[in-house]
N, C-alpha and C positions, 0 to 999 in steps of 0.2 A: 548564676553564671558558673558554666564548667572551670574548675581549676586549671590555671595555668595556659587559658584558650582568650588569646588577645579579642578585644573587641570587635565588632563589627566594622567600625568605622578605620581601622588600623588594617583590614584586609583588604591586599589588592587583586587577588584574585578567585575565581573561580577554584579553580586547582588547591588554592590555599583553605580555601571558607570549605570544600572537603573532607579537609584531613581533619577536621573538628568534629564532634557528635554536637548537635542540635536539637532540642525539645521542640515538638509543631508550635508553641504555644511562641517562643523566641522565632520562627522563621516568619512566624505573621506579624508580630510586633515588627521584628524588621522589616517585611514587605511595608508594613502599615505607614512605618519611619519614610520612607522612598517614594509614598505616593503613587505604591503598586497595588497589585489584587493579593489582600491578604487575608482570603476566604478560599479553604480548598482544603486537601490531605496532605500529609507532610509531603508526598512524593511532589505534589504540585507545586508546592512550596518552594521547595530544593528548587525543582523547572525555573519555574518564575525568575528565582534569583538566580539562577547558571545567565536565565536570556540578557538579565540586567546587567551581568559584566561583559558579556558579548554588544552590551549598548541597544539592547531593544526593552523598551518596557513596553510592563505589559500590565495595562494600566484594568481598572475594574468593568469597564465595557466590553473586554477585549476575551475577560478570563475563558475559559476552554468550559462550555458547558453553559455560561451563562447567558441568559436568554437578552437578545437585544432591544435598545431602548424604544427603539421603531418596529412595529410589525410588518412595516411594507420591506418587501423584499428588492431589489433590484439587480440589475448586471453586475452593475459594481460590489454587493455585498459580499466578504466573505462565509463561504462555505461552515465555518466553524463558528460563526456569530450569528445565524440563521436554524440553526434546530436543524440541520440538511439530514434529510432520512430520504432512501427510496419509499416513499410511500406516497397514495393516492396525492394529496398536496403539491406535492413538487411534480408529482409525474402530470397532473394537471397544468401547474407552472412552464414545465419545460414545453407543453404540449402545447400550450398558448404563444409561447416565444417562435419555438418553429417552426408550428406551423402544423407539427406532426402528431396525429391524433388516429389510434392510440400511442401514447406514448412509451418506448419503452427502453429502458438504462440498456447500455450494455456493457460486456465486459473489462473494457480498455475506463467506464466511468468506475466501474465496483473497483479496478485498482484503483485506480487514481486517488480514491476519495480512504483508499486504507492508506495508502500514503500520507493525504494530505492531515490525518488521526497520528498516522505515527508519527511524522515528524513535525506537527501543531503546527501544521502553515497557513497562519494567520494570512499572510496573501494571496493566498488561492481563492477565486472567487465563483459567482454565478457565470461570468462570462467566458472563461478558464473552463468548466466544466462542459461549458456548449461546444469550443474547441473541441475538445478533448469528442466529442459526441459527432463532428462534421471528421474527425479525424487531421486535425489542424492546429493540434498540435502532441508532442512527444514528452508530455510530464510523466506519464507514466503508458505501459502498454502491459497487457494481459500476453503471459507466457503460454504462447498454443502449443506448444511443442508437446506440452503432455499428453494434450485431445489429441493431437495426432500419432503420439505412439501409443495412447490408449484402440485409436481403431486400426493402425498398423499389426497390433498385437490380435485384434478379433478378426481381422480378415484373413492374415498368416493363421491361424486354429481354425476359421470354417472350410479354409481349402484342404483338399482329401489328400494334398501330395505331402503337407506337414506331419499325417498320423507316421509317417516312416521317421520322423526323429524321436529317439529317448528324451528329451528335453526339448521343447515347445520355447519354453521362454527363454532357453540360451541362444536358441536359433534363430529366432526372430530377435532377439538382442544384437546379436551380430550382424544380420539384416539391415537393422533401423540403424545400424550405427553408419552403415555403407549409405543408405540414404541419406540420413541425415544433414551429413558432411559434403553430401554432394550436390550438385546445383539442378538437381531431379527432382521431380513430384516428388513429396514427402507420404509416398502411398505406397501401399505392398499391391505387388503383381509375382505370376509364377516364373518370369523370367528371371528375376533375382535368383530363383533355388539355383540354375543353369549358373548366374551369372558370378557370382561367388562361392559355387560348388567345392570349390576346395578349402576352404574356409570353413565349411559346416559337415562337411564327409565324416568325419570323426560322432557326428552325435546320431547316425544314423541306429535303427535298432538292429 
């Protein structure tokens, strides 16, 4: 026991249990104490016990990685207590639930499912993810805005009228910003050079 670091049982919170150094070996005997999962790395460890004062245990079925005690999968299973990989298995699975064959993820499921790792949401389930797939619901959604000013940026460079600026990528920056912000196709056309000409006059050669 670290000097002068009150017991476990004498701390009431999160915040408190902190500001102590811990050995992994004392954070599992404690999980173990509590009738949690007290199998894992210290960082998991730490987790575990943060969820505990928050009032969620997380008992040894549940741990993040650990394979579940049934192999049948269903609606209701959580995402993180099922092995969930995009790979042949599930995209089979999913292809059987809707129906849709080939089956294939897209990118509103690959965030979702970084989300549902980053923040270990134990309630996120199979049926959550089909949502998420019929576009039904808003847990998480893929930021296009990048794809789009990645080919905003390519189409401003293949037109002949952009070689007249010093700076390509200042001018189509200023561009995309006027688009962006505005309630217009988020797409480059030559009417932009006209239409915010005074705005880019300056980067001409």
């Amino acid at each position: 026991m670290v000097e002068n670091r009150p017991s476990f049982k004498e701390i009431k919170s999160f915040e408190e249990f902190n500001q102590y150094y811990w050995y992994r070996e004392e954070l599992s005997q404690i999980c173990k104490s509590l009738g949690l999962e007290y199998r894992g790395t210290k960082k998991e460890l730490v987790y575990i016990i943060e969820q505990y004062f928050q009032g969620n245990k997380i008992e040894k079925s549940l741990r993040k990685g650990l394979k579940p005690q049934s192999e049948v999968i269903t609606l209701e299973t959580p995402l993180l207590n099922c092995g969930f990989s995009f790979n042949q298995k599930f995209r089979d699975y999913f292809a059987a639930v809707t129906g849709v064959s080939p089956f294939k993820f897209n990118a509103d499921m690959a965030t979702a499912w970084r989300k549902v790792k980053r923040d270990h949401d134990l309630t996120f389930t199979i049926q959550d993810m089909i949502k998420i797939y019929y576009g039904e619901s808003d847990y998480a959604k893929y930021d296009r805005s990048a794809c789009q000013w990645n080919q905003f940026l390519k189409d401003f460079c293949t037109d002949k009228c952009s070689h007249q600026y010093a700076n390509k990528l200042t001018v189509a920056a200023i561009l995309w910003k006027e688009v962006r912000d505005s309630k217009n196709e988020k797409v480059y056309s030559k009417q932009l050079l006209n239409e915010y000409k005074n705005k880019i006059e300056a980067y001409r050669k």
